[in-house]
C-alpha positions in Angstrom: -38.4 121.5 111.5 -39.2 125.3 110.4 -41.2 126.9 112.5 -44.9 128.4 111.5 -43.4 131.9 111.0 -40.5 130.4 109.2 -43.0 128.4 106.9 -45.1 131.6 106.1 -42.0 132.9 104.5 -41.5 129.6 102.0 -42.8 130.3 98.5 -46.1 128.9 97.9 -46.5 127.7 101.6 -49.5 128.7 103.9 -50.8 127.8 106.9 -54.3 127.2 107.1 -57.3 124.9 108.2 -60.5 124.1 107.6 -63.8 124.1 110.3 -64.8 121.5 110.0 -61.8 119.6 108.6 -62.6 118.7 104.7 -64.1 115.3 104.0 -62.7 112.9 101.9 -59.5 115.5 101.4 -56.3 114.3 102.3 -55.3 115.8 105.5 -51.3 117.4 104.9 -51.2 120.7 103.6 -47.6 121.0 102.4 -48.8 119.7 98.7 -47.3 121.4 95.5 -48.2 120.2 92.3 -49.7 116.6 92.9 -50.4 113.1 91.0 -53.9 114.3 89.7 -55.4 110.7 90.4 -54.5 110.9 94.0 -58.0 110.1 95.9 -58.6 108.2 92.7 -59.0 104.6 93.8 -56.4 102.6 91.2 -58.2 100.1 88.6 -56.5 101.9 85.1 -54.0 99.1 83.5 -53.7 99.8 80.4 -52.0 103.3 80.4 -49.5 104.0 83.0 -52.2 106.3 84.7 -49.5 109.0 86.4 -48.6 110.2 83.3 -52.3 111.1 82.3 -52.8 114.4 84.7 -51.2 116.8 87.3 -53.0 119.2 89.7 -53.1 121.4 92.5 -55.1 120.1 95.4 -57.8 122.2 95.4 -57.9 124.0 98.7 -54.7 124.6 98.2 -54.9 126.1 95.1 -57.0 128.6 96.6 -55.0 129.4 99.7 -52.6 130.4 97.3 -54.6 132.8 95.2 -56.1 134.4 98.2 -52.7 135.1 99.7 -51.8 136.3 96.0 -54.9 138.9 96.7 -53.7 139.8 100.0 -52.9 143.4 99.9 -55.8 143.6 97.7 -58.0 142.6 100.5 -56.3 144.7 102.8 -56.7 147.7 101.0 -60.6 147.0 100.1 -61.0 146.6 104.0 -59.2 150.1 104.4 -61.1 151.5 101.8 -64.7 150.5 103.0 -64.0 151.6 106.6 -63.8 148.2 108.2 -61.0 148.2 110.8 -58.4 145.8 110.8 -59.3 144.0 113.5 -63.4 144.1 113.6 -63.2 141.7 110.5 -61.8 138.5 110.7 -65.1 136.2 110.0 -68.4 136.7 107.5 -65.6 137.0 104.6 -67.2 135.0 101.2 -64.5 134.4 97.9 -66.8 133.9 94.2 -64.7 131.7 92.5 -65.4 131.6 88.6 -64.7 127.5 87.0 -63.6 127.0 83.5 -63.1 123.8 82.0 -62.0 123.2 78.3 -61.0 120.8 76.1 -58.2 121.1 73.4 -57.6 119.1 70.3 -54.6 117.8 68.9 -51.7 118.5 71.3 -49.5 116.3 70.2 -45.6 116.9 69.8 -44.7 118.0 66.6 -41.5 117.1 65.1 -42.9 116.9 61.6 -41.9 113.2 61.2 -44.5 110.0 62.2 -47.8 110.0 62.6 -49.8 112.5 64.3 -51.2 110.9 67.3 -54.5 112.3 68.0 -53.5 113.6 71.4 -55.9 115.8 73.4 -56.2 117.8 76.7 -58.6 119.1 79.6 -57.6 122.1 81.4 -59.4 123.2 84.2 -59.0 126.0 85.9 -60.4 128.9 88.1 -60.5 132.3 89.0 -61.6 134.6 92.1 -64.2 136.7 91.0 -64.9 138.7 94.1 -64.3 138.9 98.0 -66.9 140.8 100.1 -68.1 140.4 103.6 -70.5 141.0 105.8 -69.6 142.8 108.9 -71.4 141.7 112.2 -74.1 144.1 112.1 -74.9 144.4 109.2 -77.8 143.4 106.3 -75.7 144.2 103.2 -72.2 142.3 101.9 -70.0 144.9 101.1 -67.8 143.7 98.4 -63.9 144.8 98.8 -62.3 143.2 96.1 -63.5 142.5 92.2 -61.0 141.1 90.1 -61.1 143.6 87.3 -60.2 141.4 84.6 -62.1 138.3 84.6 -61.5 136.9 81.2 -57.8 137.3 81.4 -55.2 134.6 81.4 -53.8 136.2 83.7 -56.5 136.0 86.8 -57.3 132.5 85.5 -55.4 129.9 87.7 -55.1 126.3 86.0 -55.8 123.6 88.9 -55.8 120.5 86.4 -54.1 119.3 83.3 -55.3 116.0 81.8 -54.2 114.7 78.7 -58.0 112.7 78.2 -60.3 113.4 75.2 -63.5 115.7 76.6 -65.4 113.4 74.9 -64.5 110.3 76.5 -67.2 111.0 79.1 -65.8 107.6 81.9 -62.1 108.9 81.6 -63.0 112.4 81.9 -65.3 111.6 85.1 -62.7 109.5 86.7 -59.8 111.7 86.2 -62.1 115.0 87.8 -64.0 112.6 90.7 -61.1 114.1 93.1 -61.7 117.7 92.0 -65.7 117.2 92.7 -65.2 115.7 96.0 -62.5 118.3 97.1 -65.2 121.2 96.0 -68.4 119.6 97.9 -66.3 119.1 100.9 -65.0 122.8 100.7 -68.7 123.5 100.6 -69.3 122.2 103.9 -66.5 124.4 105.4 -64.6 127.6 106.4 -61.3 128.3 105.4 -59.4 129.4 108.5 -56.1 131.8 106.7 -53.8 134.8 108.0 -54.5 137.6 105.6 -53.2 140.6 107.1 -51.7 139.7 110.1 -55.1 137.9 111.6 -56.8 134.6 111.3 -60.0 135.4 109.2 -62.4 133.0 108.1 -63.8 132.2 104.7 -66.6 130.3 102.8 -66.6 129.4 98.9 -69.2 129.9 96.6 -68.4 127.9 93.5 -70.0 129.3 90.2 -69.0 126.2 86.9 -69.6 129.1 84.2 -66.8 129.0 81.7 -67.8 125.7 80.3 -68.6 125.6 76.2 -72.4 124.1 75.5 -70.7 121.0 74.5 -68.7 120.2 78.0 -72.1 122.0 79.9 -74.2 119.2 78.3 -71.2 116.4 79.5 -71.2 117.6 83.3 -75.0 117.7 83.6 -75.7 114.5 82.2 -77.9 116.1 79.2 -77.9 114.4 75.6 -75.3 116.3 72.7 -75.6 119.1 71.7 -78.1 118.2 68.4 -80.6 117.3 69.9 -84.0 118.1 70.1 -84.1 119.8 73.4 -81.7 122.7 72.1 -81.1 124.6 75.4 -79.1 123.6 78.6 -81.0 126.7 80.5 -84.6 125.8 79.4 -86.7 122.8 78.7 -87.6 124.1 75.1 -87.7 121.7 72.4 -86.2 122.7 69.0 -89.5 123.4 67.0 -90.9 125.2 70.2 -87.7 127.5 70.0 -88.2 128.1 66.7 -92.2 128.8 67.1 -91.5 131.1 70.2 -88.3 132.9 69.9 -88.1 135.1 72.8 -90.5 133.8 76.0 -88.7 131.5 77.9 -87.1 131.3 81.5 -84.2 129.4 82.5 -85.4 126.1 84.3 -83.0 123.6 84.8 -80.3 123.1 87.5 -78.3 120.7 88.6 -80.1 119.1 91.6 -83.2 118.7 89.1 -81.0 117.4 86.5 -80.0 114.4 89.3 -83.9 114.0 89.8 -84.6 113.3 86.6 -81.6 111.6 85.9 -83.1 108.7 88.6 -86.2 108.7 86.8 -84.7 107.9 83.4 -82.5 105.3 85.5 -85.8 103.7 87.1 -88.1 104.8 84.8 -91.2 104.7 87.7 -94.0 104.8 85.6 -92.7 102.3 82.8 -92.9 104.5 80.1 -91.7 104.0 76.6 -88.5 105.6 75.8 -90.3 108.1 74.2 -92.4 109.0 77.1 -89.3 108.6 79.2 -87.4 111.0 77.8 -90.0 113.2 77.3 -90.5 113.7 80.7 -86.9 114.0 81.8 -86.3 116.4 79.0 -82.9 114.9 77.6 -81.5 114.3 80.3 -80.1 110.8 80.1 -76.8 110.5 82.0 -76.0 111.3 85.6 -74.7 114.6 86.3 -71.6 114.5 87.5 -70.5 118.4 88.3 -72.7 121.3 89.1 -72.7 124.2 86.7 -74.5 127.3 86.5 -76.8 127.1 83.8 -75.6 130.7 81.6 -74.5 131.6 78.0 -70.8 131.6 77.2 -70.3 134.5 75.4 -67.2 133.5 73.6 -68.9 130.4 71.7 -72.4 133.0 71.8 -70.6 135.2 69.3 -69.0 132.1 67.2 -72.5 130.4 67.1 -74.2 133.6 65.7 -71.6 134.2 63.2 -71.7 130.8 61.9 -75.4 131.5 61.3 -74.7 134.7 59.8 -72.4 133.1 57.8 -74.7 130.6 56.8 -77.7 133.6 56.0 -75.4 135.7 53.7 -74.8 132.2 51.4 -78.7 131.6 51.4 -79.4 135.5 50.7 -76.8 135.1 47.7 -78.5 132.4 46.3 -81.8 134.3 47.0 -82.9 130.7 48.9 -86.1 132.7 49.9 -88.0 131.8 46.5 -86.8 128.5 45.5 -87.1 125.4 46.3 -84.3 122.5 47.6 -80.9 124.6 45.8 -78.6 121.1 44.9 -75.6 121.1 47.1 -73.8 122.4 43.4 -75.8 125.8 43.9 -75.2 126.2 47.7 -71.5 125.4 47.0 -70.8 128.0 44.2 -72.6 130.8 46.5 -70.3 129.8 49.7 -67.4 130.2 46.9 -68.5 133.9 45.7 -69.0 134.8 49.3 -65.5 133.5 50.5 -64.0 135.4 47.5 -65.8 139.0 48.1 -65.1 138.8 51.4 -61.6 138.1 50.6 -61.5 140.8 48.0 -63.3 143.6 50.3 -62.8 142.9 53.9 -59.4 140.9 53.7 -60.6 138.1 55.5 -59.2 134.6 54.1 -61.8 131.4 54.9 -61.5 129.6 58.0 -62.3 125.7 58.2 -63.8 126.2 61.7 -65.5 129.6 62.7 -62.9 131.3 65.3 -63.4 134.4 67.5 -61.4 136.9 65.1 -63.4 135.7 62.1 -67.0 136.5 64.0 -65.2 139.2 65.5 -64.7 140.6 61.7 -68.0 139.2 59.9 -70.4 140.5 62.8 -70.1 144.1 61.1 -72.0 146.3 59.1 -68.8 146.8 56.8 -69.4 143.0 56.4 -72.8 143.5 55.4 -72.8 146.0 53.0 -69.8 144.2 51.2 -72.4 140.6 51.1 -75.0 143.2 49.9 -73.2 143.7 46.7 -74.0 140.4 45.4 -77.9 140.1 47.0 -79.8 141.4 44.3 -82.9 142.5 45.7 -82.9 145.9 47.3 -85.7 144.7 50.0 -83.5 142.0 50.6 -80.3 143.9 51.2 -82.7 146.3 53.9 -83.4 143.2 56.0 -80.0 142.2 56.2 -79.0 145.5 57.3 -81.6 145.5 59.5 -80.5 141.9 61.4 -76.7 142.8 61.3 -78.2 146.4 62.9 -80.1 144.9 65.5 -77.5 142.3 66.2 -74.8 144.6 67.0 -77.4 146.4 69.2 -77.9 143.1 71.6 -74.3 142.1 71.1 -72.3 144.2 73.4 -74.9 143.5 76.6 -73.8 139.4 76.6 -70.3 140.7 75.5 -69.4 143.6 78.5 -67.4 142.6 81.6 -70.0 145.2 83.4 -73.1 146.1 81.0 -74.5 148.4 83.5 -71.8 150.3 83.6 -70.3 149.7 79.7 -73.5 149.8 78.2 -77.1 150.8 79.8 -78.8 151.7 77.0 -78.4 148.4 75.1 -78.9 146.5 78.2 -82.8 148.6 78.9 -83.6 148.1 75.0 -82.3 144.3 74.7 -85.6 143.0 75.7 -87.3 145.1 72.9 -84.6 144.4 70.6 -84.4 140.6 71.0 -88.3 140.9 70.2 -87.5 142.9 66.8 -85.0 140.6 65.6 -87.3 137.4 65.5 -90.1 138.8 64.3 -87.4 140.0 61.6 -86.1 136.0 61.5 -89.9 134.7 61.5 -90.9 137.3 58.6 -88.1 137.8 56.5 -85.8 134.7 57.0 -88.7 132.5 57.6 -87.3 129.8 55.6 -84.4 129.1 57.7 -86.2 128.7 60.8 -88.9 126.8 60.1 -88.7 124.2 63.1 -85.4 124.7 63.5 -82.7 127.2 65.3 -79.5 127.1 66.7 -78.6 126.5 70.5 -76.8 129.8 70.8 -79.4 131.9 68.3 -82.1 130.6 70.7 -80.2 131.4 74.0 -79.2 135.0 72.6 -82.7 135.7 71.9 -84.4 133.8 74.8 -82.5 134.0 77.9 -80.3 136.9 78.4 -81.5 139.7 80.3 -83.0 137.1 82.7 -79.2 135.8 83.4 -78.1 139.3 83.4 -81.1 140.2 85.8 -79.1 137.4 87.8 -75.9 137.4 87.8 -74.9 141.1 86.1 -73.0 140.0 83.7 -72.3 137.2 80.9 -69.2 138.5 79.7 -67.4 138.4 83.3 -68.5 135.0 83.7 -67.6 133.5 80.3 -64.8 130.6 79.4 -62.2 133.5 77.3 -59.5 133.3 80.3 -59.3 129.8 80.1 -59.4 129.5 76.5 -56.2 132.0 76.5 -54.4 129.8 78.7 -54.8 127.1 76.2 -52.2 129.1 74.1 -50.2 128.8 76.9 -50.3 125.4 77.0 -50.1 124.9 73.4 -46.5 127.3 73.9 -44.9 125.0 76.8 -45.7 122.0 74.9 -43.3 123.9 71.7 -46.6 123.9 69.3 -45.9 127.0 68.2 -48.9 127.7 65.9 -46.2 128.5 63.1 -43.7 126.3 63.9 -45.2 123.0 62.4 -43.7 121.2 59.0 -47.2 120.1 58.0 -49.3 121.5 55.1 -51.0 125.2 56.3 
């Protein structure tokens, strides 16, 4: 047998333990890459279930980034005057969760029929490490993983080839993962960084989900319906009546109350009642996430409604009544085609981030503005796409204090400017209606920023890079397929 110093030297191999020992965790800790339904009790039949996922055992996973980080940790130690060996306990790791899924992932070989094969990746990434010194009030933070969103600082613990939407499967296959983060919870990590047993807690933050796998996890109903925001209790209508005032009220362990009261139903309501009172929430929650705004799908959300304003602002929807679908789809065509013409961007089937990225400009605006007729008209689109770009780089920034103060002071003022500019001028498009992200751009940002600092930081991009990644080891070269482009 190799001996503990021996065993430090392996690749990938680290002492450590946990106080208390984990619950429910499997006890060895010389794991690589394990059958991802291990701690999964066995009942699946019908598909040979150790071909459906691989993962890291969690802990594990996390040994190994933090060793990764190592002189990083040192040198934030050095740098903030804490002696080598005054430290060794009060040490606390952020650790950022993204979960995604991805469509079609099948193998391509350009014969057969495309199976409808999809994957889950989860994965996560260490945000910070600070610690708070013996005698003192204040953490002070010594390291900050300075880029959060890249692929890069975003380790994958779990590939599952299950369909997000397939809500038992997805549970089943991530139960292990759950269990293996509320036991770390209860613990201290116990690992030699620099030389010296030092002692660490977890704080998990579930940020870089989309809306549609946030709604999954916390048990709320899809994405259209009437209660339009995973932060807030806000129906759609009220949204739409009151744009900007609202605070972020739901979390998780209120989510599992009400959950139990749409399970029991206590007062023998009618489902109407019922659900009025739990507030959409109609399914057990099944992973904690921070309620936030994922900026990624923020930006594609907006666009998509931009997208949709410039067609309606063609056909000068404003003063008519119910256009036939005819109408709507000859302005979509003349807007496709000047946009083509003037700002080189061909028509996507599904909004994508390069496409908002492009649209979201005031280039793009003026070029729309060549085929809205009305000069008043034109003004207030400039006037949206202005204010827009004004609130867009605070939910966008990595840091916004630092990156952009001045947007970040006047987004209150500017969130307020831009509904009364949507209940005036584009009344007729939000007329009991808004979008999930529109609402959450205008209600809830400063007060997550307020919060947490940042959205951008925080957000699903690193994960959703990876998926390239994925896409490459599996040979799906975006180019590479037979089929019709």
């Amino acid at each position: 047998r190799l001996r503990a110093a021996e065993k430090e030297l392996l690749p990938g191999f680290h002492q450590f333990e946990w106080q208390p020992a984990l619950k429910n965790v499997s006890t060895s800790c010389n794991v690589g890459i394990i059958n991802g339904l291990s701690g999964w009790a066995s009942s699946v039949d019908d598909s040979p279930a150790n071909t459906i996922t691989r993962r890291f055992r969690y802990d594990v996973a996390l040994v190994s980034a933090l060793k990764d980080l190592e002189e990083d940790i040192m040198d934030g130690l050095r740098e903030s005057g804490m002696e080598d060996c005054a430290c060794t306990s009060g040490f606390s790791v952020m650790i950022k969760e993204c979960c995604d899924g991805m469509g079609d992932v099948s193998e391509k070989h350009g014969g057969g029929p495309a199976v409808p094969e999809k994957a889950v990746r989860f994965s996560f990434t260490v945000m910070s490490v600070s610690i708070l010194a013996e005698e003192e009030e204040e953490e002070v933070t010594i390291f900050s993983e300075p880029k959060p969103n890249s692929e890069l600082s975003c380790k994958p613990l779990c590939l599952m080839f299950v369909d997000e939407s397939d809500h038992e499967t997805l549970t089943a296959v991530m139960a292990p993962i759950v269990a293996e983060r509320n036991a770390m919870k209860e613990s201290r990590l116990i690992l030699s960084i620099g030389g010296l047993p030092r002692s660490f807690r977890f704080h998990f933050r579930g940020t870089g989900y989309d809306e549609k796998m946030v709604r999954e996890l916390e048990g709320l109903e899809a994405s259209g319906s009437t209660y339009v925001c995973t932060l807030c209790d806000s129906t759609r209508a009220e949204a739409s009546e009151n744009l900007v005032l609202h605070s972020i009220t739901r979390n998780h362990e209120e989510n599992l109350e009400r959950y139990e009261i749409w399970r029991t139903n206590p007062f023998s309501e009618s489902p109407d009642e019922l659900r009025d009172r739990v507030k959409g929430v109609s399914a057990k929650p099944f992973m904690e996430t921070q309620p936030t705004l994922d900026a990624l799908h923020c930006d594609i959300g907006n666009a998509t409604e931009f997208y949709k304003i410039f067609q309606d602002e063609i056909g000068e929807v404003y003063q008519k009544v119910n256009p036939s679908r005819e109408e709507r789809r000859s302005w979509r065509a003349a807007l496709d085609k000047q946009l083509r013409k003037k700002m080189k961007l061909k028509p996507v089937m599904r909004m994508n981030g390069n496409y908002a990225r492009k649209l979201m400009t005031l280039e793009a605006v003026e070029v729309v503005c060549e085929l809205v007729p009305s000069e008043e008209r034109r003004e207030a689109l400039r006037e949206l796409m202005r204010l827009y770009l004004q609130m867009k780089p605070v939910w966008r920034a990595t840091y916004p204090a630092k990156e952009c103060p001045d947007q970040l002071c006047r987004y209150s003022f500017n969130s307020q400017r831009f509904a009364d500019l949507l209940s005036s001028a584009f009344k007729y498009r939000y007329n009991g209606k808004i979008t999930n992200y529109l609402h959450k751009t205008l209600a809830h940002v400063p007060e997550i920023i307020e919060r947490d600092g940042s959205i951008g930081a925080w957000a699903s991009e690193g994960n959703e890079s990876a998926n390239k990644l994925f896409r490459r080891f599996r040979k799906m070269n975006a180019r590479q397929s037979k089929s019709f482009e």
